[in-house]
C-alpha positions in Angstrom: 16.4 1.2 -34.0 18.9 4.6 -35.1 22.2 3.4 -35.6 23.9 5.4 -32.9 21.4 3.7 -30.6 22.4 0.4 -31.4 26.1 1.4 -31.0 25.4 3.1 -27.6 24.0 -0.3 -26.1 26.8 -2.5 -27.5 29.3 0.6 -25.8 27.6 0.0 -22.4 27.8 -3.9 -22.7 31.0 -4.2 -23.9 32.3 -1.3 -21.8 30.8 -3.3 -18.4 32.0 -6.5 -19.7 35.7 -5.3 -20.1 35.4 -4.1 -16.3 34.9 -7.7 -15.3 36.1 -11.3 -15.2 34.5 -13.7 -17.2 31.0 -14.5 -16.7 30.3 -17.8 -14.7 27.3 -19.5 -14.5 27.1 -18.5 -10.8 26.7 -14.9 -11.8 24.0 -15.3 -14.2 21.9 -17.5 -11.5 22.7 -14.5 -9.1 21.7 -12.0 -11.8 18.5 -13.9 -12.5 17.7 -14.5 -8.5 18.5 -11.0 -7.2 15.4 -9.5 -10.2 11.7 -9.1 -9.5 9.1 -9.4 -11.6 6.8 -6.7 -12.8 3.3 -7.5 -12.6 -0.1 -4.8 -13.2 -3.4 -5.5 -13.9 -5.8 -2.7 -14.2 -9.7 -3.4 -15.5 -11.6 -0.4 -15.9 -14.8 0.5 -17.0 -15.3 4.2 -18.6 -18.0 6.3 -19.1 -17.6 9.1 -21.2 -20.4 11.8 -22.5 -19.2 14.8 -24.9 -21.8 17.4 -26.2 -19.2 17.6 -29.3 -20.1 13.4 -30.0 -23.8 12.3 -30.4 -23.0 9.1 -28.9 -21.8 8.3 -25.6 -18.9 6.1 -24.9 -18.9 2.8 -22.9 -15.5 1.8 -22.8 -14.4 -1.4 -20.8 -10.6 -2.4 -20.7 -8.1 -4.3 -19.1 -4.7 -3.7 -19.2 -2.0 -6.1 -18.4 1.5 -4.9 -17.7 4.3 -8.2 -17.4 7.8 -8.3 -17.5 10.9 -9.1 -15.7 13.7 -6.6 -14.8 17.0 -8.7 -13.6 19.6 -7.7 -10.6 23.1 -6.2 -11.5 25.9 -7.6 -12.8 29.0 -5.7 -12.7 26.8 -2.7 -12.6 25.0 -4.0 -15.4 20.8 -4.6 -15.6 18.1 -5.1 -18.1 14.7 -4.8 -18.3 12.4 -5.5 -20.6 8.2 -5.4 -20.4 5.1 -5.2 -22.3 1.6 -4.0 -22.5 -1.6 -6.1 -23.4 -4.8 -4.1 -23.3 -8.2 -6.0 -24.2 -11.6 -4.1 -25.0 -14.3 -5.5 -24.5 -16.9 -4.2 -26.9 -16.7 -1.1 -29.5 -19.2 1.3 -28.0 -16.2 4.1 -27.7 -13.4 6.2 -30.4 -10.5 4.5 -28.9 -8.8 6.7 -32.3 -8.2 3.2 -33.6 -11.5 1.8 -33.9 -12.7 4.3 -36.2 -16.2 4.6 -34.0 -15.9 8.2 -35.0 -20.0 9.0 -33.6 -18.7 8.2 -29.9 -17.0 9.9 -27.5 -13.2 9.7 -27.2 -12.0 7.5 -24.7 -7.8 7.0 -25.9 -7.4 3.2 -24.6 -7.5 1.4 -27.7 -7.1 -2.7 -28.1 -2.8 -3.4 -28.4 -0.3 -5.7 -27.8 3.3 -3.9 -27.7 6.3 -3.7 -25.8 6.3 -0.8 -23.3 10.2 -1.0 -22.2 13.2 -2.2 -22.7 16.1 -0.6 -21.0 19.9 -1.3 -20.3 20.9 0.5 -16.7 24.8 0.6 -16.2 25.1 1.9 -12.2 29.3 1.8 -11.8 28.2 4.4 -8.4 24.6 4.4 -6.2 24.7 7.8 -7.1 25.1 7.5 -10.7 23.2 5.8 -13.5 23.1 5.1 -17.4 19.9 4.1 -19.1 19.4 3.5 -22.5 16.5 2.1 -24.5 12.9 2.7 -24.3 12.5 3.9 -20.5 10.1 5.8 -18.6 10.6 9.5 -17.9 9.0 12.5 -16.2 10.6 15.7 -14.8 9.4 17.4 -11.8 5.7 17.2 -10.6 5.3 15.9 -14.8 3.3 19.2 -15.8 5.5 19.2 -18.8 7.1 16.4 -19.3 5.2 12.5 -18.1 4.1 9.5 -18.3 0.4 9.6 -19.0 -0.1 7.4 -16.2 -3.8 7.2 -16.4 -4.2 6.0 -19.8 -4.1 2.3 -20.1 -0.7 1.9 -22.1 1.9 4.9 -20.8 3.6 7.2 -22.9 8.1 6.3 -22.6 10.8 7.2 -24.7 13.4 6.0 -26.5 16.8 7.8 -24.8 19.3 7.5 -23.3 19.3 9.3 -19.8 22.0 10.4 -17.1 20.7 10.8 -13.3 23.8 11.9 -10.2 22.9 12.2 -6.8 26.6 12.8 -5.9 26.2 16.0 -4.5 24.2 15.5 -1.2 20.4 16.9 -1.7 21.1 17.3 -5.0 19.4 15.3 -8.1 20.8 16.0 -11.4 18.8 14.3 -14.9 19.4 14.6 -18.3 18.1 12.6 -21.3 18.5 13.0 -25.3 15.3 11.5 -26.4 15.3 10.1 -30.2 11.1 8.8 -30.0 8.4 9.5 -28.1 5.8 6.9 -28.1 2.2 7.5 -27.4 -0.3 6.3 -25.1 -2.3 5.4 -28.1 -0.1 2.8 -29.3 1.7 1.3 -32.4 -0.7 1.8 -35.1 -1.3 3.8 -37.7 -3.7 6.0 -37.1 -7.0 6.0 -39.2 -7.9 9.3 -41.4 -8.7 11.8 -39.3 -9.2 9.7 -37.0 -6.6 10.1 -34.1 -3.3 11.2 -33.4 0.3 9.8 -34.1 1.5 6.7 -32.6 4.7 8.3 -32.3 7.1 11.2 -33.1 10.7 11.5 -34.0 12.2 13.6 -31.5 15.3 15.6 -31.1 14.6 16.7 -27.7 16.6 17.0 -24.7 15.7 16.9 -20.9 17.7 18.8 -18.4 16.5 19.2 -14.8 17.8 19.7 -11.1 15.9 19.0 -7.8 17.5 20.6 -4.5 16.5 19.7 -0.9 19.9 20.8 0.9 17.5 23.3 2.8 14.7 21.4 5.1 11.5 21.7 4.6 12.3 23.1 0.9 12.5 21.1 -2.3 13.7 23.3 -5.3 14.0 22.2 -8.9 14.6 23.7 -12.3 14.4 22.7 -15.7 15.1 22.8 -19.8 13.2 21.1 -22.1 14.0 21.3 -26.2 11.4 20.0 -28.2 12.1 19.3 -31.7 9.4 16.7 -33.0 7.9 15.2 -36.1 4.9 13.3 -37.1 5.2 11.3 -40.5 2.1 9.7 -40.9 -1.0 11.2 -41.3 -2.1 14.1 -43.3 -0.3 17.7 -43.8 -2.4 19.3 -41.4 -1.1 17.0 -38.6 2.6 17.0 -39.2 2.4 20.8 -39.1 0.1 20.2 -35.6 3.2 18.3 -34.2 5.9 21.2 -35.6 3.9 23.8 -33.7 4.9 22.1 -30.4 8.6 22.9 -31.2 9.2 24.7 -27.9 12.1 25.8 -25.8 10.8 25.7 -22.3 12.8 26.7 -19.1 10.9 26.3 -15.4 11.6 26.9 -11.7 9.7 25.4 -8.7 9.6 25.8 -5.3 8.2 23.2 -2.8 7.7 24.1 0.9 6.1 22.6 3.5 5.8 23.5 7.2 4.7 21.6 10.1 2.8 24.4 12.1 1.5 22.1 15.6 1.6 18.3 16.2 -0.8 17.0 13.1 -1.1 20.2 11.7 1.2 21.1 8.3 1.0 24.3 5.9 2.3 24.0 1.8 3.0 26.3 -1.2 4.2 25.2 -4.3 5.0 27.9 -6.7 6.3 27.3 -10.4 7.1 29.9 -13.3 8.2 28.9 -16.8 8.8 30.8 -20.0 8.7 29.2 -23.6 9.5 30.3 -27.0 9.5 28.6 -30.2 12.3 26.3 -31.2 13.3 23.5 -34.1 11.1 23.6 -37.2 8.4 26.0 -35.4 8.0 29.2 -37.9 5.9 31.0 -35.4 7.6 33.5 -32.9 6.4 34.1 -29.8 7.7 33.8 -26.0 5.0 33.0 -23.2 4.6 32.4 -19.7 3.2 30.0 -17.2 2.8 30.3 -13.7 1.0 28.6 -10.5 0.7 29.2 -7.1 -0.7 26.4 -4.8 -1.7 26.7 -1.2 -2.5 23.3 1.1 -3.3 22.8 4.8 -3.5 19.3 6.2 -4.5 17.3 9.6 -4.1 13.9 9.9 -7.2 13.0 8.1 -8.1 16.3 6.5 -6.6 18.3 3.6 -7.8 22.2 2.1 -6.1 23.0 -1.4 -6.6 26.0 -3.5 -4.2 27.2 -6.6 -4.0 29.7 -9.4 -2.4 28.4 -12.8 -2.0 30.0 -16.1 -0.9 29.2 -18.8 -0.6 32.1 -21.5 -1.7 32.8 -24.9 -1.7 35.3 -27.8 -4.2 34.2 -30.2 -1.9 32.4 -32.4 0.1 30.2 -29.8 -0.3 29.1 -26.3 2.0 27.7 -23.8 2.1 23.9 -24.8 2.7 20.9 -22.6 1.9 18.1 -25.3 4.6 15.7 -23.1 2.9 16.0 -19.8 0.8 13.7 -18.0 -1.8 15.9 -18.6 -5.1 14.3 -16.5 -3.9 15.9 -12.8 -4.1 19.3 -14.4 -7.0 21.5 -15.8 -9.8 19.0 -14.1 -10.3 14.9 -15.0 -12.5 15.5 -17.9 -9.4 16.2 -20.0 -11.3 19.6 -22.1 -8.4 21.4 -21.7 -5.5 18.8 -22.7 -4.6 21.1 -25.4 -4.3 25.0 -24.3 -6.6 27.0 -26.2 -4.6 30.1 -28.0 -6.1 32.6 -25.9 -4.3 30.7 -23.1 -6.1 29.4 -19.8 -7.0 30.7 -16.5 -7.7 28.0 -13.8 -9.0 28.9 -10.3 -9.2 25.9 -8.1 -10.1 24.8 -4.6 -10.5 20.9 -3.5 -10.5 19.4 -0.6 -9.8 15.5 0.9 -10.5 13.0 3.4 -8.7 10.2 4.5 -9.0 7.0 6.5 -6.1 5.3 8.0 -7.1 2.0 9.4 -4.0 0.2 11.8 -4.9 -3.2 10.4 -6.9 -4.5 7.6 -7.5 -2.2 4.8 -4.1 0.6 4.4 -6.6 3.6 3.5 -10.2 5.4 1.9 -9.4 8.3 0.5 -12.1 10.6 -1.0 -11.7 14.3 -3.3 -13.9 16.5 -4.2 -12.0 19.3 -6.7 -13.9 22.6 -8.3 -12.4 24.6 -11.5 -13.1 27.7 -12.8 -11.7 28.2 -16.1 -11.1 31.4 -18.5 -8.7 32.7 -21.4 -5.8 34.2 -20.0 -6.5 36.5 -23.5 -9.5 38.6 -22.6 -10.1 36.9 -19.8 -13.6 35.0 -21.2 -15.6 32.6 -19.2 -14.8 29.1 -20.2 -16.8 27.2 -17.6 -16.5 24.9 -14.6 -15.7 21.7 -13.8 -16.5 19.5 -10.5 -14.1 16.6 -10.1 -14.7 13.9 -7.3 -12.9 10.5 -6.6 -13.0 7.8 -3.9 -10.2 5.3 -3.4 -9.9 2.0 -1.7 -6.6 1.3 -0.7 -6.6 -3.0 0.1 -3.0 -3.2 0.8 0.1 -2.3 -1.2 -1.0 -4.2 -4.1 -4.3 -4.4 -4.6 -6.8 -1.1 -5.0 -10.1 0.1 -6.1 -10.7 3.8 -7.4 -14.0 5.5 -8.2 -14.1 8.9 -10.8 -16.0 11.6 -11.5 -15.8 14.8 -13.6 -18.2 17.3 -15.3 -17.3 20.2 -17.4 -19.9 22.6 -17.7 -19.0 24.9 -20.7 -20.1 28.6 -20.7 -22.5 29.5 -23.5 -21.7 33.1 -22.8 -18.2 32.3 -25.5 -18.5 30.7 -28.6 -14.7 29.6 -27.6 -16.1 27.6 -24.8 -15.7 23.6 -25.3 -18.9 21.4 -25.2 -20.4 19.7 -21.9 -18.3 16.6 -20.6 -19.0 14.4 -18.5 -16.4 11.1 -17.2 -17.3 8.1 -14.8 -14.3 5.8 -14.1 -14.4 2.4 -11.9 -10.8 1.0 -12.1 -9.4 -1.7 -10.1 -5.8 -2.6 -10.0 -3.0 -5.0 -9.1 0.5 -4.6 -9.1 3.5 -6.7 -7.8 
C-alpha cells in the first residue's frame, strides 16, 4: 500500500478517535451488533461462440462474495470482503488459463480480497472513504463496476460524497489503483490484460434533482494510468487511454395519464488526451434515449456515438461496459473509426402481489457502424428473461448475437453468448 495511503487511514482513525472518549467494551459490542453481513452467491454457466476462436467456450463458475461491514462508531466504520470464484472445467480463455483456442469468457479461477474500506460519516450528508471501495459515476458509461463479470472492478481511493445542499450530490475521488475484473495475477504472454493499473486519476461529478421530474449531472474524469507487467505493446495500450473527459446528462421523465410515463435521457461528452498520452486529439460522444412505459410494458429506442478519427476513439476503458453496445461485448473497445449504435428494445413485466416479486423479459436490436465513414459494422439481437424469487434470491436467462457485416473488412467476427446465472444475496 503507497505511503500517503497508509498515512491517510491512520489520519482518519486517529482523527475519530481524538473526537471521542475512550472506547468501552459496550461500544465495540454495539459496533459489532449494529453491522450486517455481506453475503452473494452467483453460479453461472456461459456459453460463448467467436468466429475469431476455433473453439467454443463452456464456461461454468461460481462466485462467492463474503464479508462483514460493521455499524459506526463515533462516525467511524469498516468494511472489509472478498471474492472466491471456482471453475469448473477449462473448456474457456478465462486470460489466465492460457486456453488460448477458446473463446474469451473473463471469469477466471481467484481467491482475493474485493474491499476493504474505512468510512468516517461526522454529518448524514457527508462521508470519507478510504481503501479499496467500489465506485461508479453516473449511469457508469465511463466510469463502473463491471458488475457482470464474476469478480468487480474497485479502486483503491479515497473518495468525498456531500448531500448538504438539498437535491444536490456532490463526489469526488483521487484514485491511486484500479483493479480488474480479471484478478490478481499476472497475466500470461499475450494472453490477457493487466490485473491492475497504477492510476493518477481523479473523479469529479454532480447529480441535481432540485427540479421534479429532472435529474441533471455532470462530470470530470482524469485518467493517468499505467500497466507494468506485460509486454511494450501493452503498457503503451494502457497510455493511450490517458484521457481528459468532461460529460453532461440530462434525465427526465414524465408521467403523461394514470400508468402511462414518457423518458429522455440525453448525454454529451468531449475528451482529449491527457497524462503520458502523445497523441492529440479531442472527440465527442453523444446519446439520445427515448422510453415510454405502462405498468407492464416498456418501448425504448436511442442513438449513441461515440467518435473517431482513425487514430483514436472516444475511450471508456473504466466503464461497466456490458449495458452498452449489445451483451456480446464486440464493441468493449471503440474501434478508431468510432461507433454508431441505432437501438430499439422493448420489455415486459410481471408483477405478482404475493409469491414470486417479478418475470421480466427484453428483447434489444443494434445496428452498428463507424461514426468515420459511416461503414456497416453489423447487428446484434439481445434477449433476456429474469426471475425475480424475492429480494434475495433470482434467476436470469441471456442471449446475444452479433452478426458482423462482410461488406467491411473492419467488421468484428460472429458472436454469439448464452448466460444462465442464478444468484443470492443478503
Amino acid at each position: 500500500m503507497k505511503g500517503w495511503y497508509t498515512a491517510a487511514i491512520v489520519a482518519l482513525v486517529a482523527f475519530g478517535w481524538g473526537q471521542s472518549k475512550p472506547v468501552q467494551a459496550s461500544d465495540l459490542e454495539r459496533v459489532l451488533d449494529t453491522g450486517k453481513p455481506i453475503l452473494d452467491v452467483r453460479g453461472r454457466i456461459d456459453y460463448a461462440d467467436d468466429g475469431a476462436k476455433p473453439d467454443r467456450a463452456d464456461a461454468n463458475t461460481v462466485r462467492l462474495r463474503m464479508g462483514y461491514e460493521t455499524g459506526q462508531w463515533n462516525g467511524l466504520s469498516a468494511l472489509a470482503e472478498f471474492d472466491q470464484v471456482w471453475a469448473l472445467g477449462d473448456d474457456y480463455n478465462s486470460t489466465r488459463n492460457g486456453e488460448l483456442s477458446y473463446a474469451v469468457v473473463p471469469d477466471p479461477a481467484l481467491t482475493v480480497l474485493n474491499r476493504l474500506q474505512l468510512k468516517y460519516s461526522p454529518l448524514e450528508s457527508l462521508s470519507l472513504v478510504l481503501g479499496r471501495q467500489r465506485l461508479t459515476v453516473s449511469n457508469q458509461r465511463v466510469i463502473g463496476n463491471s458488475d457482470w463479470r464474476q469478480h468487480e472492478q474497485t479502486f483503491d481511493a479515497v473518495s468525498i460524497s456531500d448531500s448538504t445542499f438539498a437535491g444536490m450530490l456532490l463526489n469526488y475521488a483521487y484514485v491511486s489503483q484500479v483493479n480488474r475484473p480479471v484478478g490478481p495475477a499476472d497475466p500470461l504472454p499475450n494472453s490477457g490484460p493487466a490485473s491492475h493499473f497504477d492510476c493518477d486519476c481523479h473523479f469529479l461529478s454532480g447529480e441535481y434533482e432540485g427540479v421534479p421530474n429532472v435529474r441533471l449531472g455532470a462530470y470530470e474524469i482524469l485518467l493517468d494510468m499505467s500497466q507494468k507487467s506485460g509486454p511494450p505493446s501493452a503498457r503503451a495500450a494502457v497510455e493511450a487511454w490517458d484521457t481528459a473527459t468532461a460529460g453532461v446528462r440530462a434525465e427526465i421523465k414524465q408521467v403523461l395519464r394514470d400508468t402511462l410515463s414518457a423518458g429522455l435521457n440525453v448525454e454529451y461528452a468531449t475528451q482529449s488526451n491527457y497524462g503520458h498520452n502523445r497523441a492529440h486529439f479531442r472527440l465527442g460522444y453523444w446519446v439520445a434515449e427515448a422510453s415510454l412505459r405502462s405498468e407492464a410494458l416498456s418501448l425504448t429506442g436511442g442513438y449513441e456515438v461515440l467518435q473517431g478519427n482513425g487514430t483514436a476513439a472516444f475511450v471508456t476503458p473504466l466503464a461497466s461496459l456490458h449495458p452498452f453496445n449489445g451483451w456480446a461485448d464486440v464493441f468493449s473497445t471503440t474501434p478508431i473509426f468510432g461507433l454508431r449504435d441505432a437501438h430499439i428494445g422493448a420489455g415486459y413485466t410481471i408483477l405478482s402481489p404475493g409469491g414470486f416479486r417479478s418475470l421480466s423479459m427484453t428483447l434489444v436490436r443494434h445496428e452498428f457502424r463507424t461514426d468515420r465513414y459511416s461503414k456497416y459494422l453489423g447487428g446484434e439481437w439481445n434477449a433476456s428473461s429474469e426471475f425475480v424469487v424475492d429480494q434475495r434470491l433470482s434467476i436470469l436467462a441471456s442471449y446475444a448475437s452479433y452478426q458482423g457485416s462482410t461488406r467491411t473488412s473492419v467488421a468484428p467476427k460472429d458472436k454469439s453468448e448464452f448466460v444462465l446465472q442464478a444468484r443470492y444475496k443478503l
